[in-house]
C-alpha atoms as one frame of an Amber mdcrd trajectory, in Angstrom:
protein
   0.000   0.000   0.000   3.192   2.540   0.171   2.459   3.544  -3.655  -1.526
   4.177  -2.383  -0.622   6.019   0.494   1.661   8.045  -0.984  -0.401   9.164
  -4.120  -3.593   9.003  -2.833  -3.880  12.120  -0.592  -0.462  13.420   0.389
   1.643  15.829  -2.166   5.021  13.622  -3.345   7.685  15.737  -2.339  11.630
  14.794  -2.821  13.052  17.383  -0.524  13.823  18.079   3.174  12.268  21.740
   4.447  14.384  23.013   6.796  12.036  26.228   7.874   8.917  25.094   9.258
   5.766  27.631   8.894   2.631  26.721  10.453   0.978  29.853   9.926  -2.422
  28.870   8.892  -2.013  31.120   5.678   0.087  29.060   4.029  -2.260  26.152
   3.338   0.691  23.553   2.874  -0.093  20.960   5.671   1.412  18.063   3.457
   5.091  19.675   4.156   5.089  20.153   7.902   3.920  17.544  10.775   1.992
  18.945  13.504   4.721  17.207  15.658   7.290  20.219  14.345   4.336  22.829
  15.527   4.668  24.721  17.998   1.316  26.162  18.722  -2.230  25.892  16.035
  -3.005  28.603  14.038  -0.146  30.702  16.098   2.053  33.215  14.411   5.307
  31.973  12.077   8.439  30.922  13.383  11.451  29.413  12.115  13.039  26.538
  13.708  16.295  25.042  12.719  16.533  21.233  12.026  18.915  18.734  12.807
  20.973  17.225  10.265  19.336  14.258  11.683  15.996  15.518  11.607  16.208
  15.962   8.146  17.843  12.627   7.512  14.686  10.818   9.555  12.227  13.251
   7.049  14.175  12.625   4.199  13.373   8.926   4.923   9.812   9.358   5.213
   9.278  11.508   2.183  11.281   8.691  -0.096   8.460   5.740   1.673   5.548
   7.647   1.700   5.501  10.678  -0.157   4.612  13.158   2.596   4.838  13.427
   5.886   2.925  11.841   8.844   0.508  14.397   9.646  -0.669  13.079  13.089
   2.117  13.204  15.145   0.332  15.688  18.048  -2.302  17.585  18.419  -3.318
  20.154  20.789  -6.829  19.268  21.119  -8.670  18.411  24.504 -11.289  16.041
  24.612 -14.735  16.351  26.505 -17.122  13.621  27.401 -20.281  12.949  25.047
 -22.988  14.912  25.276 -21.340  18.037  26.529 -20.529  21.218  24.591 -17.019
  21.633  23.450 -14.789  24.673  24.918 -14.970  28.090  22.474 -12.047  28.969
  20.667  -9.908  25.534  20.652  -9.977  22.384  18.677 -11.636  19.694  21.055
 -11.877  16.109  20.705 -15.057  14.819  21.042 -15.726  10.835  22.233 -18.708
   9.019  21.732 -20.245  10.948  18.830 -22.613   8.074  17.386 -22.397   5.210
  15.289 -18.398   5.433  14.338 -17.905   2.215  12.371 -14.237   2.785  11.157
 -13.056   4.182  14.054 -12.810   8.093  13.125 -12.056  10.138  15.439 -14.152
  13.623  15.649 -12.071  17.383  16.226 -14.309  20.072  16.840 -13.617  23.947
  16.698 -16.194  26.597  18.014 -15.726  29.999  17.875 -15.955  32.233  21.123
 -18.684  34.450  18.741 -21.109  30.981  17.560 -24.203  32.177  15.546 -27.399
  31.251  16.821 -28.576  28.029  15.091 -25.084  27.845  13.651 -23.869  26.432
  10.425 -21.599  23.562  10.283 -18.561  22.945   7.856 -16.930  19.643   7.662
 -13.051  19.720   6.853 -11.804  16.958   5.455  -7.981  16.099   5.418  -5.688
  14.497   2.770  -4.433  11.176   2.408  -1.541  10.822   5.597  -3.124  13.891
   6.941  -5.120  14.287  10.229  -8.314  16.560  11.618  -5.627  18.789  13.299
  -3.597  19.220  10.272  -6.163  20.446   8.727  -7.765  22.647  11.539  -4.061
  24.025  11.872  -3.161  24.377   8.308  -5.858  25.710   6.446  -7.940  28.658
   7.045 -11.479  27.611   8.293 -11.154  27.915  11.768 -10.203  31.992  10.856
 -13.167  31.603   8.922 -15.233  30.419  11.806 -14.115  33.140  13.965 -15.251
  35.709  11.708 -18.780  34.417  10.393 -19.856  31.981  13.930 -19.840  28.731
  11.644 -18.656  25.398  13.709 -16.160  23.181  11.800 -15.867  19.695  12.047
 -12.659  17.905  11.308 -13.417  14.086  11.030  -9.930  11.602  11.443  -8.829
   8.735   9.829  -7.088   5.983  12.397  -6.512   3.821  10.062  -2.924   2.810
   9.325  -3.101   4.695   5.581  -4.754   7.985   6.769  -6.974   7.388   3.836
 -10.483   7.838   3.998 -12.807   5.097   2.420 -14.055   6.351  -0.807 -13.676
   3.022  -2.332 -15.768   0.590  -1.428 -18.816  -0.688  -1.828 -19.931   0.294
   1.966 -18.660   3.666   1.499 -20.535   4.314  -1.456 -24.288   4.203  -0.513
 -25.970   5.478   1.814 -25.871   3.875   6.136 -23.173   1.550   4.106 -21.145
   0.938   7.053 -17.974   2.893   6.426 -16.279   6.326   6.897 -19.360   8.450
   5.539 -21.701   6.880   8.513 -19.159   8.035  11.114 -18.876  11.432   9.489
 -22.798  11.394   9.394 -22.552  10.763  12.935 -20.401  13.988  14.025 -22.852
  16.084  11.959 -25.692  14.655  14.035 -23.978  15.387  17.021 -22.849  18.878
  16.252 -26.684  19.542  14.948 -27.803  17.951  18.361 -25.697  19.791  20.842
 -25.865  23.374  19.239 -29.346  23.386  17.608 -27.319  24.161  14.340 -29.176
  24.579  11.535 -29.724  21.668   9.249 -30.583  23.737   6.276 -26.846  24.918
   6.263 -24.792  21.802   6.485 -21.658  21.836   4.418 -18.299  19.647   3.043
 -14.865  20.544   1.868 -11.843  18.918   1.507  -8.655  18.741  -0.323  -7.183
  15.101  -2.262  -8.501  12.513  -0.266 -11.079  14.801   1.700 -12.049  16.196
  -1.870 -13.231  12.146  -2.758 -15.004  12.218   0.454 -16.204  15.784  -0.145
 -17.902  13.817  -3.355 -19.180  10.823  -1.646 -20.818  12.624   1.027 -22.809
  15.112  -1.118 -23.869  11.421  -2.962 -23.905   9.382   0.096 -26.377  12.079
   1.989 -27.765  15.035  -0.559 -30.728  15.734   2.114 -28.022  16.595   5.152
 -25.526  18.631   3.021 -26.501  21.828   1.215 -23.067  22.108  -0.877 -19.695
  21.189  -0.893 -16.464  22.492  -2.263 -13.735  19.449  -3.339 -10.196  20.830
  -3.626  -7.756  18.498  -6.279 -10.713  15.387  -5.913 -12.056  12.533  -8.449
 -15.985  12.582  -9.294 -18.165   9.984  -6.758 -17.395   6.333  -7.109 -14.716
   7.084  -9.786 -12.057   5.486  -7.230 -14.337   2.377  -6.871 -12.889  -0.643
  -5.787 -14.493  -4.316  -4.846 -11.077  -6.233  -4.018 -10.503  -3.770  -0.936
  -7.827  -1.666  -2.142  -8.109   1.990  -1.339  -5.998   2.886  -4.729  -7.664
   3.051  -8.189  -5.066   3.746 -11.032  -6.735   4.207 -13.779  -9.074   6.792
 -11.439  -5.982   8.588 -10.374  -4.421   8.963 -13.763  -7.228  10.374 -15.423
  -8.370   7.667 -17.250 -11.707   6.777 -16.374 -14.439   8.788 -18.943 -18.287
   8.411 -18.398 -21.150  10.513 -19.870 -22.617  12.835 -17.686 -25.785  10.623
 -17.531 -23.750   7.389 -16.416 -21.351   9.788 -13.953 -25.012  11.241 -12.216
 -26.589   7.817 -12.252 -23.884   6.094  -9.830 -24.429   9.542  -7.730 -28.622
   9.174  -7.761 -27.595   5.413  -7.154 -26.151   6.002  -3.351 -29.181   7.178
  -2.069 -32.154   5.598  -4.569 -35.098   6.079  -2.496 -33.932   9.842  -2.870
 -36.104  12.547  -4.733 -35.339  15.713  -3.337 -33.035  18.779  -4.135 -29.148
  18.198  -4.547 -26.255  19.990  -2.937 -24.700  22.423  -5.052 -20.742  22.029
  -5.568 -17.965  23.863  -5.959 -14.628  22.193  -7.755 -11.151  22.780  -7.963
  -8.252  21.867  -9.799  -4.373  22.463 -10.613  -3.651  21.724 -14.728  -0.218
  19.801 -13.530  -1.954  17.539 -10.719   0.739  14.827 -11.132  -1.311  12.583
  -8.178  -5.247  13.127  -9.335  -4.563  14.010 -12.813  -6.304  16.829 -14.280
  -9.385  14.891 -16.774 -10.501  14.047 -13.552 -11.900  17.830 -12.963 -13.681
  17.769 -16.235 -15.297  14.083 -15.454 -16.259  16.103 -12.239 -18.069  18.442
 -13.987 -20.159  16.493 -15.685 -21.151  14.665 -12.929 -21.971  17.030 -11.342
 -24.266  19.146 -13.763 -25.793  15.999 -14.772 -27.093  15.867 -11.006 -28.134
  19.342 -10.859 -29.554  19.577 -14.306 -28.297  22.222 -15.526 -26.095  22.766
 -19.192 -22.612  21.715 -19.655 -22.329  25.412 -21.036 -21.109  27.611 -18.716
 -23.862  30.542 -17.686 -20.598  32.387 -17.040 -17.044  32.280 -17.364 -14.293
  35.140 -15.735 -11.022  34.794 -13.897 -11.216  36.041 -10.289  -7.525  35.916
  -9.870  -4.497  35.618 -12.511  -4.236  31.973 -13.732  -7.682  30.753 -12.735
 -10.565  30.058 -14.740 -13.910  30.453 -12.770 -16.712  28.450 -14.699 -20.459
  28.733 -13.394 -22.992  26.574 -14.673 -26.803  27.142 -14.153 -26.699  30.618
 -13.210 -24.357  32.972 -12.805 -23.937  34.632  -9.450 -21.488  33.269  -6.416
 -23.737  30.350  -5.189 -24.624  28.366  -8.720 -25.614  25.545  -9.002 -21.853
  24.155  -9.762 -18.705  26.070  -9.993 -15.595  25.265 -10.648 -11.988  26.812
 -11.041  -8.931  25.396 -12.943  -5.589  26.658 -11.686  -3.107  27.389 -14.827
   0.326  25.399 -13.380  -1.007  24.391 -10.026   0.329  20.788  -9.122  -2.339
  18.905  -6.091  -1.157  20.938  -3.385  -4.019  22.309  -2.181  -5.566  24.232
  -0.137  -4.076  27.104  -0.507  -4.097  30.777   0.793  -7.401  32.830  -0.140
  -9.316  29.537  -1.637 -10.993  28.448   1.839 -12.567  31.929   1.753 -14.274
  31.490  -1.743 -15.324  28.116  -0.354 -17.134  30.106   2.141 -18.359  32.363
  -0.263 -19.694  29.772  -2.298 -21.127  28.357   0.684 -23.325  31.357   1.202
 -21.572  31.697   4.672 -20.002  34.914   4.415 -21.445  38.848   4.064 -19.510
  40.348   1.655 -16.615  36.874   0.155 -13.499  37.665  -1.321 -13.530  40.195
  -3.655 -16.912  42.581  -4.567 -19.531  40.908  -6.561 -22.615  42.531  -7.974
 -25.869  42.315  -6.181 -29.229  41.312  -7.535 -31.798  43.412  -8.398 -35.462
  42.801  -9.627 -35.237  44.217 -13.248 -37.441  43.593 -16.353 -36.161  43.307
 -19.703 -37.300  44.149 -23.629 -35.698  42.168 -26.606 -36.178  42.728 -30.105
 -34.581  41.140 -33.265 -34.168  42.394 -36.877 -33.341  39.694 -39.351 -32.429
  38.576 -42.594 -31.201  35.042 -44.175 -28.399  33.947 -42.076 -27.944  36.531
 -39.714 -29.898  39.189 -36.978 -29.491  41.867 -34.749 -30.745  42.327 -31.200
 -31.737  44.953 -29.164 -32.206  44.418 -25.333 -33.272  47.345 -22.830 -32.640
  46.371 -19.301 -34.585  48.531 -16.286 -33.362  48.521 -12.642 -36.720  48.222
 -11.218 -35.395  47.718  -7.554 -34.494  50.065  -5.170 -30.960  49.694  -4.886
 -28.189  50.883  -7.811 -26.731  48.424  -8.996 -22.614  48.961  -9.445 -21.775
  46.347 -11.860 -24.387  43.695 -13.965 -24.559  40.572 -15.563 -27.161  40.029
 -18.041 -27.661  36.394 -17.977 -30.014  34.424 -21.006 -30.280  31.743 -23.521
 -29.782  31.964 -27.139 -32.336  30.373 -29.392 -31.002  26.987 -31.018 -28.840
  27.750 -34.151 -27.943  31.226 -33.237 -24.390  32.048 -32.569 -23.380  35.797
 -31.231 -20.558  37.148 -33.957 -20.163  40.642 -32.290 -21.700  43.030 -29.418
 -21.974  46.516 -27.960 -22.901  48.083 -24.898 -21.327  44.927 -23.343 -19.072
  41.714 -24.000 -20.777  38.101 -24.348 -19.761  34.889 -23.005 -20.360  32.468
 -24.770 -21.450  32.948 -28.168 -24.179  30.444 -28.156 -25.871  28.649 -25.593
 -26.851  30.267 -21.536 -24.646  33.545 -22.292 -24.040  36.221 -20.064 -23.565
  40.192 -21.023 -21.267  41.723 -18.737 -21.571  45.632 -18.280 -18.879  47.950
 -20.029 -16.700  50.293 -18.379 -19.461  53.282 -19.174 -22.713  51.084 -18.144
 -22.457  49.551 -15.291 -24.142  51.908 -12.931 -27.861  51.228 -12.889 -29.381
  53.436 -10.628 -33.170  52.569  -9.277 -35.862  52.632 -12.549 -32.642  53.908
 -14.936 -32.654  51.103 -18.184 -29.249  50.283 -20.178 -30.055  49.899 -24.833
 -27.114  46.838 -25.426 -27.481  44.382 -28.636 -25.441  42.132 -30.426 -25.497
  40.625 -33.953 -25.975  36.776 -34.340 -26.041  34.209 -37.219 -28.960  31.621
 -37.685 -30.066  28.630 -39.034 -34.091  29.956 -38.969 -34.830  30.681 -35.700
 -34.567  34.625 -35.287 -36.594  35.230 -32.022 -35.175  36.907 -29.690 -34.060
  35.225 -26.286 -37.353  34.698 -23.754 -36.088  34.659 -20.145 -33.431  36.988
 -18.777 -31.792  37.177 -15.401 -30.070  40.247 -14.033 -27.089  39.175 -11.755
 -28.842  35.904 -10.583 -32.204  37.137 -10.353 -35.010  36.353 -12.895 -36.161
  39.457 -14.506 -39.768  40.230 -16.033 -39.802  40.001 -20.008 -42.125  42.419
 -21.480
């Protein structure tokens, strides 16, 4: 199992770090044990290391790829049924039915929100609940918007969690997704959180469980954000491995139908709304190669129903691509983001905020975003053989201005947009969305906006019949 262990969660790294930052910033718990921390989510320091030291991690890198991430912890444990202390990571015992033997961390904030939210954190493969409560930003997170975190534990020898076999694939099947279920149930019990609001993230081998449980349990978890993961039940296995090659190296390919069946197929007494998800991906992922993001997103569309075309495409930071799909706005049906040059070490600094953001968790996220507005929208066409021209007047109707828009709509089949003005289109055919020029994009309270584009055809020349105005439907007239 050293080839599975390694690969499967944990980032292969052939060198020996000799300055250790545990600043929770940094986001790069597969370099640095908890047992070379000093104190969680405490400020940097640099500590010199033994030529020894670095001999003994040398070793481990070369076996398994990245260090032991479980060394120590600085959680305290209370008894069952008892509320956890504010402001550390705690260790609860006696959550529920546990039947792999996880072991449950819990951080509260000093400032919980009534009827709180819950996120669950789920580590990498040779990683550990305190690893990631120490390493990655969500416990920040939880001190400044009252969520609880949960970070679930593997014991077992790999650090792995199941997302392999047949128990861990459906629903009460007996594996690591019924104890996780478990430490939701608890947290939900013991601070009346709100079960409307129930969330999952993870990076590598968390980002596989991030899948299953969204499969596993779509009427406990509203969304879920999978950082460098594999779609549900693409790691399958039925002679007990925990390592799928072919999974791992990109080479598994379903349709979208077959990849949202085997998710519909974990819970099939199930009829109710799905979680929403939120994917992400480095192009050079040398461990969970990159066709596995794509695969992802067709999974998950399929289960939403909602187009493979993106409603809206933009790049919220140099080198990513942010693709929404069903609507446009920060909590669509599916996101994702590819990382131009980003190997699988993730997470990394800024993403667990968007997380949040996509989450619905946060007041204001990352960076500013336009805010709906009710609006109602005119559309006109002018055509001739092949081609057409458009006209589409947009009124605020709301009472708020609006400081930036996105005109979201569908084109009629066979039309393709060849040019615009008054704003730029993405994409030329399909769910497009008109973003607001540099002169437009202030829409004060009943003000209206003239923008149009020109479009072949193949004899359809209507003009487009539903509009939405950053996320919100807007009244055609």
């Amino acid at each position: 199992m050293l080839r599975g262990q390694a690969a499967h969660g944990g980032v292969p790294r052939r060198r020996v770090l000799i300055t250790i930052d545990p600043s929770p910033r940094s986001g790069r718990d597969e370099d640095v044990s908890p047992s070379t921390r000093t104190t969680p989510r405490g400020p940097r320091r640099s500590v010199p290391v033994t030529l020894a030291g670095a001999l003994i991690s040398l070793l481990a890198v070369l076996l398994l790829g990245a260090p032991t991430a479980s060394a120590r912890t600085a959680a305290t444990e209370t008894p069952a049924g008892t509320k956890a202390p504010t402001a550390a990571l705690t260790e609860i015992k006696n959550f529920g039915t546990n039947p792999s033997n996880l072991q449950m961390y819990l951080y509260v904030p000093d400032k919980v929100a009534p009827n709180p939210a819950v996120v669950v954190v789920v580590h990498y493969c040779t990683g550990s609940g305190p690893a990631m409560y120490s390493g990655t930003e969500f416990a920040s997170l939880a001190d400044r918007y009252g969520f609880i975190a949960v970070y679930p534990s593997v014991t077992r020898a790999s650090k792995c969690f199941d997302v392999s076999s047949p128990q861990a694939l459906r629903r009460d099947g007996g594996s690591d997704p019924v104890g996780i279920k478990s430490m939701v149930d608890w947290t939900v019990r013991t601070y009346h959180a709100d079960t409307g609001r129930i969330f999952a993230t993870g990076t590598s081998s968390g980002a596989m469980m991030t899948n299953v449980l969204l499969g596993d349990y779509p009427d406990v978890f509203a969304a879920g954000s999978a950082f460098a993961g594999v779609p549900f039940a693409c790691f399958a296995t039925t002679n007990g491995s925990e390592w799928n090659s072919d999974c791992a190296n990109g080479a598994i390919t379903r349709t979208p139908q077959q990849w949202g069946d085997l998710v519909r197929g974990a819970s099939p007494g199930y009829s109710g709304p799905r979680p929403r998800m939120q994917l992400w991906h480095g192009t050079e992922d040398a461990t969970l190669r990159y066709p596995n993001f794509g695969e992802e997103i067709k999974q998950w569309t399929n289960v939403k129903g909602v187009s493979q075309t993106p409603a809206r495409t933009d790049s919220p930071q140099s080198g990513w691509t942010r693709t929404r799909y069903g609507s446009t706005g920060d909590q669509a049906p599916v996101e994702a983001i590819s990382l131009q040059g980003v190997g699988h070490n993730l997470v990394t600094s800024g993403m667990a905020a968007r997380a949040i953001t996509f989450f619905g968790l946060d007041t204001g996220g990352p960076g500013p975003q336009p805010q709906p507005g009710a609006c109602q929208v005119s559309a006109t066409t002018s055509a001739w053989s092949t081609g057409l021209t458009a006209s589409v007047t947009v009124t605020n109707t709301g009472t708020s201005t609006l400081n930036g828009w996105q005109l979201g709509f569908t084109l009629p089949s066979g039309q393709t947009i060849t040019g615009g003005w008054g704003a730029t289109y993405s994409p030329a055919s399909g769910a497009v969305t008109a973003t607001n020029a540099a002169y437009n994009g202030t829409l004060a309270p009943g003000a209206s906006v003239t923008i149009g584009y020109q479009a072949n055809h193949t004899g359809t020349t209507s003009a487009p019949g539903a509009f939405t105005l950053n996320g919100q439907a807007c009244t055609a007239t």
